[in-house]
C-alpha positions as CSV (number, residue, x, y, z in Angstrom):
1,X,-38.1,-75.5,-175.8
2,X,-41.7,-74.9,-178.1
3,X,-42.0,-72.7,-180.4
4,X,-45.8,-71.0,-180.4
5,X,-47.0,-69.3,-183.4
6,X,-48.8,-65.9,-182.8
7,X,-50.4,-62.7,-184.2
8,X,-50.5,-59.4,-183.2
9,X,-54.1,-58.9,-180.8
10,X,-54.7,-62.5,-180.9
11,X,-56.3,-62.8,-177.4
12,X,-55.8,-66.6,-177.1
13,X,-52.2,-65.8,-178.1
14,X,-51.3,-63.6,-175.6
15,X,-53.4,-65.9,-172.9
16,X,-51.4,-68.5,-173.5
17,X,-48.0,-66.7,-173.2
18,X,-49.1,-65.1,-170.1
19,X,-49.7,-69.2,-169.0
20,X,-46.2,-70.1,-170.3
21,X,-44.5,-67.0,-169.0
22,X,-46.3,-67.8,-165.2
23,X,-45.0,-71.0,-164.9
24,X,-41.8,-70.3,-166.4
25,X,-41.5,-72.4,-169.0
26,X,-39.3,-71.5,-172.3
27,X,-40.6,-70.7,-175.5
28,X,-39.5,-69.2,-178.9
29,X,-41.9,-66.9,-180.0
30,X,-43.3,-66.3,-183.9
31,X,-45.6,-63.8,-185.3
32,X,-47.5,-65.2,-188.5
33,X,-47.7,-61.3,-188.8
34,X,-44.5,-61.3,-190.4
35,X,-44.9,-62.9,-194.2
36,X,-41.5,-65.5,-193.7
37,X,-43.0,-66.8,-190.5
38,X,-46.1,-67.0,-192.2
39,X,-44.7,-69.2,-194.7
40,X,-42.7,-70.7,-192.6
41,X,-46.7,-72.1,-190.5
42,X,-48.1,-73.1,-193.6
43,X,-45.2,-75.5,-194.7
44,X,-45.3,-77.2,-191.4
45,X,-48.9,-77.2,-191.4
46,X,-49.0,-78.9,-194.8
47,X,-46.0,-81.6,-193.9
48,X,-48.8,-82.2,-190.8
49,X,-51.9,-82.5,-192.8
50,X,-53.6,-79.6,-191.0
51,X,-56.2,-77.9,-192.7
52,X,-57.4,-74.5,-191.7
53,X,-56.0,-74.3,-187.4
54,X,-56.6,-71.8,-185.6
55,X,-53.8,-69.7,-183.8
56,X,-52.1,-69.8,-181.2
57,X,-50.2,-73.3,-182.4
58,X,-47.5,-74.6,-181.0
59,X,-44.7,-76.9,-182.0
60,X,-42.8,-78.8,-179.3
61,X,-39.3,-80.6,-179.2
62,X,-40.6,-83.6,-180.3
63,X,-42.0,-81.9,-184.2
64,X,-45.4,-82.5,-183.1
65,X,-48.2,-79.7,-183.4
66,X,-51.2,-78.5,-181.2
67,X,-53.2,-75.7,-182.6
68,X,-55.9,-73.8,-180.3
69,X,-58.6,-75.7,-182.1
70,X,-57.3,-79.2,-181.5
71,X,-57.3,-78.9,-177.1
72,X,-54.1,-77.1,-176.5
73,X,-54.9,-76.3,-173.5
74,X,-55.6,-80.1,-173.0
75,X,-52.4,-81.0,-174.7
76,X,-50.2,-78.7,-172.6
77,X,-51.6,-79.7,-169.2
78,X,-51.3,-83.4,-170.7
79,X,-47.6,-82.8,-170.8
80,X,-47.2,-81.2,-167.6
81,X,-46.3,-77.6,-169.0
82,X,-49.0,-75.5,-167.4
């Protein structure tokens, strides 16, 4: 299952779990709204090296991270999920 960080009105967030929801796949959903979760992004994104991504960002099975700035889209189709 991936786990995609969100926030609340984030249009590319809620694109991108309308995508994931249409072809049925799993996910685990977090709101960076919520200042644990929040903390909980910025410690993986540190451990990853990322500097400044943009949301929606997802973290699959494998520990590796996509953010919306780095071809998520790409990444996803690259991996067969949408």
């Amino acid at each position: 299952m991936i786990t995609i960080y969100t926030r609340s009105n984030c249009g590319k967030c809620n694109d991108i779990k309308k995508r994931l929801i249409d072809k049925e796949v799993n996910f685990f959903e977090n709101n960076s709204d919520i200042p644990e979760i929040m903390e909980k992004l910025i410690g993986l994104l540190t451990n990853a090296g990322l500097k400044n991504p943009v949301l929606p960002i997802i973290e699959f099975e494998d520990g590796s991270i996509v953010s919306n700035d780095m071809g998520l889209y790409r990444e996803l189709r690259e991996r067969g999920i949408l």
